[in-house]
N, CA, C and O of each residue as an XYZ file, in Angstrom:
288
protein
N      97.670     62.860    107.213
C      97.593     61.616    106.465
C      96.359     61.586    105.580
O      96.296     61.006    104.495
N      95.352     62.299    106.182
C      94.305     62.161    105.382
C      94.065     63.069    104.162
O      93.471     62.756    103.130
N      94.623     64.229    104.461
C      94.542     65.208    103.424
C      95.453     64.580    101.808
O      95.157     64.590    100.614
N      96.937     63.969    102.810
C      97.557     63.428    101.845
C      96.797     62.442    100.514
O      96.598     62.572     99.306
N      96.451     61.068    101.950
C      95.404     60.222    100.727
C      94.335     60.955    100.017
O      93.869     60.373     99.038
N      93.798     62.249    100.347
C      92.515     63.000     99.315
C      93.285     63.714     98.287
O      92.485     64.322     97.577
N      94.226     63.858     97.990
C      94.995     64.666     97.594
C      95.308     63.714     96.252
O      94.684     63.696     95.191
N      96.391     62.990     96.615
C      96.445     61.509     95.416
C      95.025     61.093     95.012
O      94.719     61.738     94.009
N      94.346     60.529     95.274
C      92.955     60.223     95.003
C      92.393     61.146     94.060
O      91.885     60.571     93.097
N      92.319     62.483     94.034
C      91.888     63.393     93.496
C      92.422     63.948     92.183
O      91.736     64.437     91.285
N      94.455     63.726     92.211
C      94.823     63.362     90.869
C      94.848     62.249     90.461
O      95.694     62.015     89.597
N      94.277     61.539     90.745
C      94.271     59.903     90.263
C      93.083     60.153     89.244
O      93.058     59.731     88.088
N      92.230     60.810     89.783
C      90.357     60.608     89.554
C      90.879     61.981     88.358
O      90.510     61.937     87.184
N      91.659     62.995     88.833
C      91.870     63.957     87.193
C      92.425     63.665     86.279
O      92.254     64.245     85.207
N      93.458     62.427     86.484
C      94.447     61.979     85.554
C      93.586     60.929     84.852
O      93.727     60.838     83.633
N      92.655     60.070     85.504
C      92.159     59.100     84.568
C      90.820     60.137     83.788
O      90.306     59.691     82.763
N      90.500     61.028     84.157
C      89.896     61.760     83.527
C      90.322     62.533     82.019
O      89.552     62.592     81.061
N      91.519     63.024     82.039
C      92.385     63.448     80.825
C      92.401     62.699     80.007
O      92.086     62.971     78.848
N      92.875     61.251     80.516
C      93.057     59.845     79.733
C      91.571     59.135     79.443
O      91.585     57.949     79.115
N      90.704     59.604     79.519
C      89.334     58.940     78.983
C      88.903     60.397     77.922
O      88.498     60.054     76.812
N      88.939     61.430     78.085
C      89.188     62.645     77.466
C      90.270     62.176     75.948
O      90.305     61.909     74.747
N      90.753     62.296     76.771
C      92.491     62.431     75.412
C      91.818     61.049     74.168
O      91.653     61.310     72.977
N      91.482     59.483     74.843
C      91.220     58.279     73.833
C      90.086     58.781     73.646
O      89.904     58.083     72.648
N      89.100     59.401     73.714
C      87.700     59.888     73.081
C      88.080     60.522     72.001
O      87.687     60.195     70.881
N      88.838     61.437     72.213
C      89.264     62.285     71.004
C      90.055     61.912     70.025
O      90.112     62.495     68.942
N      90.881     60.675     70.416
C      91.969     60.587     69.102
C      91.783     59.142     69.045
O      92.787     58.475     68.792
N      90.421     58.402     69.281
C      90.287     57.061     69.059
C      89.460     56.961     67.824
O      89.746     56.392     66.771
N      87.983     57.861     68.264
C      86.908     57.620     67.923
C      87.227     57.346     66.428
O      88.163     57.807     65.776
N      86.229     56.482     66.019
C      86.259     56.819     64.517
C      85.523     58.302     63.687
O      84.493     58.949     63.876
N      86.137     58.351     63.163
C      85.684     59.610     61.985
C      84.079     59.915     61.505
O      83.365     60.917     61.507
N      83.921     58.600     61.124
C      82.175     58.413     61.169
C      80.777     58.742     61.888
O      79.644     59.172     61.670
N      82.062     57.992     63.411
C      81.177     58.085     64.230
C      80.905     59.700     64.644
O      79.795     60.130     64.958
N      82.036     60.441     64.587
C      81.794     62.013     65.095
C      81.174     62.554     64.382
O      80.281     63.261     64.850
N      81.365     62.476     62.794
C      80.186     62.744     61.692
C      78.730     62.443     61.882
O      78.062     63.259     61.246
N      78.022     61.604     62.500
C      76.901     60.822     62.777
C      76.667     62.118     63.827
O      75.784     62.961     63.669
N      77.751     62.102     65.056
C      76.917     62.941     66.272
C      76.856     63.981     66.106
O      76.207     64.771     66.792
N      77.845     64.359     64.683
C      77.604     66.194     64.630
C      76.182     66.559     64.058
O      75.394     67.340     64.592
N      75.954     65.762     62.709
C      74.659     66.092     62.768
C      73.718     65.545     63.263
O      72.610     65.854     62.824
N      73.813     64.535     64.352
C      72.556     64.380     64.890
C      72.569     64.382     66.211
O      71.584     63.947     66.807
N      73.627     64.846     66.880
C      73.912     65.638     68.329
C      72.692     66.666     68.908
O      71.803     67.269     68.307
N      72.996     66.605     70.129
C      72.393     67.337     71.010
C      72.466     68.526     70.398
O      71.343     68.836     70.001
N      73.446     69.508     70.084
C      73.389     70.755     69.225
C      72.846     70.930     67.586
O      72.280     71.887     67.056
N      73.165     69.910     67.150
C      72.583     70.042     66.001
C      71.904     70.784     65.056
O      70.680     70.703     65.159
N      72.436     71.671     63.923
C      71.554     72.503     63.599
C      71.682     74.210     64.542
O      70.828     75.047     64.248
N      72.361     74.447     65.219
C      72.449     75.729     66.223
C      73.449     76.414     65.495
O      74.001     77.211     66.253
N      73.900     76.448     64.406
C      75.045     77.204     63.542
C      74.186     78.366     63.389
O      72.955     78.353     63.435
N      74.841     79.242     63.226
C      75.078     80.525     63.188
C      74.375     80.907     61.629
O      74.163     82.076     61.308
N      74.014     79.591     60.618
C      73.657     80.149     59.214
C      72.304     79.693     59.047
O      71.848     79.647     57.905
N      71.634     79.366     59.982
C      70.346     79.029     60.328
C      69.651     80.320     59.409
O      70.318     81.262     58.981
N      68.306     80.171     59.222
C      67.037     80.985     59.324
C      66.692     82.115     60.455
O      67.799     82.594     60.699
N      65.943     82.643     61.092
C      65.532     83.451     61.792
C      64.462     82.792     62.283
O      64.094     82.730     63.456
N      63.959     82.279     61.276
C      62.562     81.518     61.840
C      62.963     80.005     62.083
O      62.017     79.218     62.105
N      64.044     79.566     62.241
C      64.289     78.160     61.758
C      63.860     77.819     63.424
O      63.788     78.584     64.386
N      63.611     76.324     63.312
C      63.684     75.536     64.862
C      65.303     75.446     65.302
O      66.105     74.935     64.520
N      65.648     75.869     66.343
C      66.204     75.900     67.364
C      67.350     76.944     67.039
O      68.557     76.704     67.047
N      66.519     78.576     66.652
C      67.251     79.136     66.233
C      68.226     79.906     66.950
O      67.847     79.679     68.099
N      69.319     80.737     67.075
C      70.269     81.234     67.630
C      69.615     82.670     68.591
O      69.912     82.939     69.755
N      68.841     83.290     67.856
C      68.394     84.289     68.448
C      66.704     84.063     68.811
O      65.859     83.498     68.116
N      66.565     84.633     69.982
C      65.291     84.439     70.661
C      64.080     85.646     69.744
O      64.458     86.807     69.584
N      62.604     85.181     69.189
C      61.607     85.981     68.474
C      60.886     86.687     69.631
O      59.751     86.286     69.887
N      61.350     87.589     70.290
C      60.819     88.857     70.912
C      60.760     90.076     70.443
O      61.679     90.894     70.492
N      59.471     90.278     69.881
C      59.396     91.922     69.638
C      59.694     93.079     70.481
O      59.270     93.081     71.636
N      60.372     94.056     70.036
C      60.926     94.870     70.776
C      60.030     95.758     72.025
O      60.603     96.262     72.990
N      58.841     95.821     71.848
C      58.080     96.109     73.047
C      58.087     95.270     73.845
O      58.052     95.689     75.002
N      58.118     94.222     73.721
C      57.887     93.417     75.067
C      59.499     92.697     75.661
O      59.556     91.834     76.538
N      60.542     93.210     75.044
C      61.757     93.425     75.982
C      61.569     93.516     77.580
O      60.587     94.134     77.992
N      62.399     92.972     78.435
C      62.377     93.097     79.528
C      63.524     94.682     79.847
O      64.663     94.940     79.458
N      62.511     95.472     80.737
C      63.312     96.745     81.005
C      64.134     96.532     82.669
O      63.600     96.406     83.771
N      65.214     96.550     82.394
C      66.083     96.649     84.196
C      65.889     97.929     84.706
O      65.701     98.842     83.902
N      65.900     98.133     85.782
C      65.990     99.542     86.647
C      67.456     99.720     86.630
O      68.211     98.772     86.846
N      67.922    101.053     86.347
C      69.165    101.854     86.712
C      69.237    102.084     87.857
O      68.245    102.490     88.464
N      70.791    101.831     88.655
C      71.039    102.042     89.715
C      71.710    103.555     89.760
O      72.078    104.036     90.832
């Protein structure tokens, strides 16, 4: 009985999950996703960045100071 009720409960809690998912995506306004793209948490992390830019794609480590692994 109990497994049963965790069981329902658990697609209840995935199904209203899809459905807060699914109206995020095909509610929002247009604007508003425009607003968070460029001023989102990622922001700026594209691939056509600088080398030197802030929060660039690839990490500025000179090749000597690479971290070396041991071969097994």
């Amino acid at each position: 009985m109990n497994a049963a009720l965790l069981s329902v409960i658990a697609l209840g809690l995935i199904s209203m999950g899809v459905t807060v998912t699914y109206l995020l995506a095909t509610r929002l306004p247009m604007a508003l996703l425009t607003t968070a793209q460029e001023h989102g948490r990622f922001a700026g992390l594209g691939s056509s960045q600088e080398i030197d830019g802030v929060g660039r794609a690839t990490p500025k480590v000179s090749p000597a100071r690479q971290p070396q692994f041991a071969h097994a």
